[in-house]
N, C-alpha and C positions, 0 to 999 in steps of 0.2 A: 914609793907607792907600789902596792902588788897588783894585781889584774884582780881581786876581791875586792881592794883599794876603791880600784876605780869603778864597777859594777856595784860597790856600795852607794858612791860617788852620782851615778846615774839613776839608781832607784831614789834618792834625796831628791831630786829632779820634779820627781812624778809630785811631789807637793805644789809644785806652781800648776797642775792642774794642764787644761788645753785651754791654747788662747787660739785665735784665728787672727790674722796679719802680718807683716812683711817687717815691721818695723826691729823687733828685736835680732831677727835672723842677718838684716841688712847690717845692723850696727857690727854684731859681733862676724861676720867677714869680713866688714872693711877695718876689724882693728887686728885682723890677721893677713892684711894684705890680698884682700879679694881675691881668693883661690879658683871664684867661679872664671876671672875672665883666662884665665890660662886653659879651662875646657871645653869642649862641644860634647850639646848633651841630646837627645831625642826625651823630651817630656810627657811623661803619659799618665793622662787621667781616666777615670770613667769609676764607672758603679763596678761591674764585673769584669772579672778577665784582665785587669790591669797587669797582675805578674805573670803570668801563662803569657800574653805579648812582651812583656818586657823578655824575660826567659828567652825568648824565642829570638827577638832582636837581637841581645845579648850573644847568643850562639850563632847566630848567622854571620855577624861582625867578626866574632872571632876566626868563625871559619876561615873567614877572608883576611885573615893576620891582625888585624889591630888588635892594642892592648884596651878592653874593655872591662869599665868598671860599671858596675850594677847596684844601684839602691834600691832598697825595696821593702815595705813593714806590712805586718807584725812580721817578726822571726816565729817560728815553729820552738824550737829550743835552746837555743844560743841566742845571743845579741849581734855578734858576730856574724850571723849570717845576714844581718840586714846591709851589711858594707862589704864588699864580693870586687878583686880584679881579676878577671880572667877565669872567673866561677871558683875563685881561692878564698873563702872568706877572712876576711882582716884576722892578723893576728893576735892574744891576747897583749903581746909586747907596745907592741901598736895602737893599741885600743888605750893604756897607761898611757904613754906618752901622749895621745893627741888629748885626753881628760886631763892632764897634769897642765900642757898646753894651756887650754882653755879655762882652767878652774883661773889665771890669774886673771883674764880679762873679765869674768863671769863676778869679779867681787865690786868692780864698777859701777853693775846694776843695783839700783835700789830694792828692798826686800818686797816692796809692795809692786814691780813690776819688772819681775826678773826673769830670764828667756826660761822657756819651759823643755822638757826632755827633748821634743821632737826638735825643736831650735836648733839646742844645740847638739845633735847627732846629725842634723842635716848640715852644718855646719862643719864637723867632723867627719862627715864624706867628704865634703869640698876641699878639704885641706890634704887629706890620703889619699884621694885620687889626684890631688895636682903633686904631690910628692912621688906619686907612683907613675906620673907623666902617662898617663892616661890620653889612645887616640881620642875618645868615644865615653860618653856616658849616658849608660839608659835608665832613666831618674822616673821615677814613679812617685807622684804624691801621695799623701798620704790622707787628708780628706778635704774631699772637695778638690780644690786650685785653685781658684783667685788669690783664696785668703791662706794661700798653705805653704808654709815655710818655703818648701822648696821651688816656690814662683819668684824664684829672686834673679835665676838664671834668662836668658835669652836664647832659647834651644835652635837649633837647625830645622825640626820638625816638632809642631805639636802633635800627640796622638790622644783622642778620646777614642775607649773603648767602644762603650754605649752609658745611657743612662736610663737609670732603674730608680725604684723608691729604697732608700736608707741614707741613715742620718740625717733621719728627717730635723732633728730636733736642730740642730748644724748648719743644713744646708738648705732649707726651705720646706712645703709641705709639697710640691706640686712638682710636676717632672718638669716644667718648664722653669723651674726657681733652681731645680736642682742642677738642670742643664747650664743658667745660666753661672753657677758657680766652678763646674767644669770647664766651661768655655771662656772662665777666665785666662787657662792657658796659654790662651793664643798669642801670639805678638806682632805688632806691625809688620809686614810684609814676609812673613814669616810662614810657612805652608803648614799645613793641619790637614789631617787627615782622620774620617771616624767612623763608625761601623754602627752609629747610630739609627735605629730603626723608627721609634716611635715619631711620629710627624710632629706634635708640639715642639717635641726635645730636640729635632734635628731641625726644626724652625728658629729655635734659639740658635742655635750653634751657626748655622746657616749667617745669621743677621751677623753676630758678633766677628764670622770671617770678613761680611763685605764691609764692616766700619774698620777693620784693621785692616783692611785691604791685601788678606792673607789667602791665596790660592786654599781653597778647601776641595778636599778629593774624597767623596763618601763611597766606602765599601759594601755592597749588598751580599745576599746570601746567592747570589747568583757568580760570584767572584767564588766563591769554595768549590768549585766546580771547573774550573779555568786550569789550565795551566800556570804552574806544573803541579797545581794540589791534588789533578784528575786523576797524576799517576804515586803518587805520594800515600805512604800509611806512616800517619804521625804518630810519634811512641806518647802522644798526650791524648786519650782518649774522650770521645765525644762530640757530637756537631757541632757545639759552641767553640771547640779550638780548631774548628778547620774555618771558624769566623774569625778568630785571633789569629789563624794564621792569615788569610787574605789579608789584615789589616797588617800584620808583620809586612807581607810582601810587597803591599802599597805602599808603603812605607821606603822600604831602600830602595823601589823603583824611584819616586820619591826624588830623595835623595842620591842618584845614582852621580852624578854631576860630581859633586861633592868628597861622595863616598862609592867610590866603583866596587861593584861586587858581583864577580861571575855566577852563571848561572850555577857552576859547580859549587860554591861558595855556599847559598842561596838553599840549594837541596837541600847541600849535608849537613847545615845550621839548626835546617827543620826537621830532617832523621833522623837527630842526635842534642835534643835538647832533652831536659831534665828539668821537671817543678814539681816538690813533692806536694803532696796534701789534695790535690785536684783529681777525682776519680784515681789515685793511685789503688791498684790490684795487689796484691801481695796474697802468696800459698803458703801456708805455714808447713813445717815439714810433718806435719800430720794432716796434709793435705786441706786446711781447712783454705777458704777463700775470705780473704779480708779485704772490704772494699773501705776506703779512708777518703772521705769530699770535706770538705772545707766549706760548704755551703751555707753561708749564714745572715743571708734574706730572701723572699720569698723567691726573686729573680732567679736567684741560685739554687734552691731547694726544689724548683721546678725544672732548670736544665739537668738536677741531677738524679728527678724521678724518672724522667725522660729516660733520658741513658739505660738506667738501669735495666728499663723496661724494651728497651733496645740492646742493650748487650748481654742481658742476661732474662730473656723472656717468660723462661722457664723456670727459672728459680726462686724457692723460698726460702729467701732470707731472714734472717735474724735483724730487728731494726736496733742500735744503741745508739741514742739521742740524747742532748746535752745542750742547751743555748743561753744566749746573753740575754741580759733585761732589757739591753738598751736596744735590740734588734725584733722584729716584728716576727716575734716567734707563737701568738698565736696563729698568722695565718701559714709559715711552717711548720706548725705541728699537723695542719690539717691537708697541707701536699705533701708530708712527708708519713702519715701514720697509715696512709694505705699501703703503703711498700712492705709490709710485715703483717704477719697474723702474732707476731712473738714483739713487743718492742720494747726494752729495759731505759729506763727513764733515769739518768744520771745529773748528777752537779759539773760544772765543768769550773776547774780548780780557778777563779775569778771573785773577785770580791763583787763582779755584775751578772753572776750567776743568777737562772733562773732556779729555783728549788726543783725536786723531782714532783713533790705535792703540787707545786703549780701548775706543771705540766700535764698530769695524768688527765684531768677532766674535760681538757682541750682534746688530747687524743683520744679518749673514750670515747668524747661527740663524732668525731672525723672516720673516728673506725670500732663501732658498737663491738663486732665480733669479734675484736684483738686480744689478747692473752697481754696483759700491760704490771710490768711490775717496777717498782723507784727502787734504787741500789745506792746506796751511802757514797761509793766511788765507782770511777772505772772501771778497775781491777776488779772488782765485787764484778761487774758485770762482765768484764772476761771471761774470768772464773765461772761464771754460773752459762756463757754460751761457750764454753770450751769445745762441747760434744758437737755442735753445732759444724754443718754442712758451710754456710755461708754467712757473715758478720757484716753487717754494712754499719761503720762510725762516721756519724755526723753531727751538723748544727752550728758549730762554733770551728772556725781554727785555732783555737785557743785546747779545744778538747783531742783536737788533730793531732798538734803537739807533744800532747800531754798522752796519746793512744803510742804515737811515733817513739818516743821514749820509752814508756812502759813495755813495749814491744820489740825492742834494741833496732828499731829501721831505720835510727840511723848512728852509727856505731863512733863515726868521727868527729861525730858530739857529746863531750861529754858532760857539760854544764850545762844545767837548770836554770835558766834566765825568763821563763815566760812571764813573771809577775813584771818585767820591764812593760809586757803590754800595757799593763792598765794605764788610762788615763785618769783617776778622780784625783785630788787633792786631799789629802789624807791629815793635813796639820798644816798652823798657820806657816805663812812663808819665813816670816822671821827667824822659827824656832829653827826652821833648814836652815837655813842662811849659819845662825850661830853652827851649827855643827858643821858646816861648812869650812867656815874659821878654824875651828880648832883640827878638824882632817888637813886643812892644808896646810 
């Protein structure tokens, strides 16, 4: 099998579609020898901000020596990047073998209810980091957490971010449905920690700590402010990561017992962490300014009008905009279309693509005066804001991706993997399954 083999192998996957529960992921670890119980993992859910905490844990840990591995989805452009030890992402060698692996126990399952991509890639973390003898791992769900593959673990700390409205269709209509599917994470005596604000949401979470009788430690905006964040400039731009960070830092206080970690440790974890796609800045060598957010519901799209309008007060920017259908991008188009008097309306390469036509009469409404034009692709709208002072790309991390690449930002990736994101089921499972058979 080649490393195309087996990235053939995982896009076959996306035909079983998303499931939500515990059951398939439970079977195929325990017919690999349960990899989860040989690690300790910090489990982190929420609406925003989950990888920017993770990221941040991630680096602080290692500051302080341990061998840490990092899960985390969607990838930007590789598959690869979603299984990371030591911020090294897995290799393609790697990635062969643990799908060669699994393809033999994966033919067990029956065609009508067989584990879906996220399963088995959460799966094959658990198997690569207990291979890589892994101190530590910072496990981020993937959606929701009750029902999300990677609830199979028993972490040292739970961490919720916060919650927000998205995946409504998934995880309930109401931020108290949605809370309570994050605050599945929790475990019997097990400590949690969350940076949740809204009172309904942090009322669920609240309740779900004192029935599992789980120490719950809530972070405020008043903690961004404390030491040592007062003396701290985090290379992750924005008020909302000096929220991810206090939660970071609650966190291995937290667990200091456990996991001892000097103040020096602690600092230089948070001075020298790395997540692309989140407010990332970038000067092209014609000085242009390219701002790349990853903001893709309203929650996001409003911390990153903010910013904007904070970090760069004075500036007229250029807006290129691109979003999912399955994300509430009419009320994103109407906190994001004031940010521009210029905004190019693009497709973002997803078969759950919103069109450019669909967009336009949203933003029209949101900002009458805007100069609005649709561009068949990205590129098309590079091209046409080249001359351009300042470029802000948003909507989707999928379009993030897809700007990062076309852009070479980032150069030690060199395959195209983003259609692993999609979740729809594309053909019956059977017809996978045969092609299945015959690749193996």
């Amino acid at each position: 099998m080649t490393y195309t083999d087996a990235v053939q192998f995982l896009y076959g996957l996306r035909w079983f579609g998303t499931k939500l529960g515990l059951d398939h992921t439970r079977t195929l670890a325990d017919s690999v020898g349960l990899p989860q119980d040989r690690l300790r993992f910090i489990h982190v859910a929420g609406t925003n901000g989950k990888g920017s905490t993770c990221a941040m844990l991630e680096s602080i840990y290692r500051r302080a020596g341990l061998r840490v591995g990092l899960f985390t989805s969607p990838h930007l452009i590789s598959f690869c990047e979603r299984i990371q030890v030591n911020r090294r992402p897995i290799s393609e060698t790697e990635v062969v073998r643990l799908v060669q692996r699994l393809q033999k126990r994966l033919r067990s399952f029956p065609a009508d209810n067989h584990p879906t991509f996220f399963e088995v890639i959460t799966v094959m973390a658990l198997i690569y980091f207990a291979d890589q003898q892994c101190d530590l791992v910072i496990w981020e769900t993937g959606l929701g957490g009750r029902l999300d593959a990677t609830n199979i673990v028993t972490p040292l700390a739970s961490v919720i971010t916060n919650v927000q409205l998205d995946h409504q269709s998934w995880l309930g209509d109401t931020l108290e449905q949605i809370a309570t599917e994050k605050a599945g994470i929790i475990k019997p005596g097990v400590p949690a920690i969350t940076a949740t604000e809204i009172p309904g949401a942090l009322a669920v979470i609240q309740k779900t700590a004192r029935i599992q009788a789980s120490p719950l430690r809530i972070v405020g905006r008043e903690h961004t402010s404390r030491a040592p964040l007062d003396s701290l400039e985090l290379p992750l731009r924005g008020e909302h990561q000096r929220m991810n960070a206090a939660l970071a830092i609650a966190t291995v206080e937290c667990l200091r017992p456990q996991l001892p970690v000097s103040h020096e440790a602690l600092c230089d974890g948070l001075l020298q962490v790395e997540w692309a796609g989140r407010l990332q800045v970038e000067t092209t060598t014609h000085g242009q300014i390219l701002v790349l957010d990853g903001a893709h519901n309203p929650a996001g799209a409003g911390t990153l009008r903010a910013a904007i309008r904070y970090y760069f007060p004075s500036a007229k920017p250029v807006l290129i905009l691109g979003m999912l259908r399955d994300k509430d991008w009419h009320t994103m188009c109407e906190l994001l279309s004031p940010l521009s008097s210029r905004i190019f309306l693009v497709p973002v390469a997803s078969e759950r693509s919103v069109s450019p036509q669909e967009l336009i009469g949203v933003c029209q409404k949101a900002h009458p005066d805007a100069h609005i034009e649709t561009t068949s692709s990205l590129t098309a709208a590079l091209q046409a804001t080249a001359m351009d002072r300042m470029v802000i790309i948003t909507g989707s991390l999928y379009l993030i991706g897809e700007a990062m690449e076309t852009l070479h930002l980032s150069p030690e990736l060199h395959t195209n993997e983003r259609g692993l994101n999609e979740w729809g089921a594309a053909a019956p499972p059977s017809t996978c399954l045969q092609g299945f058979a015959r690749r193996g």
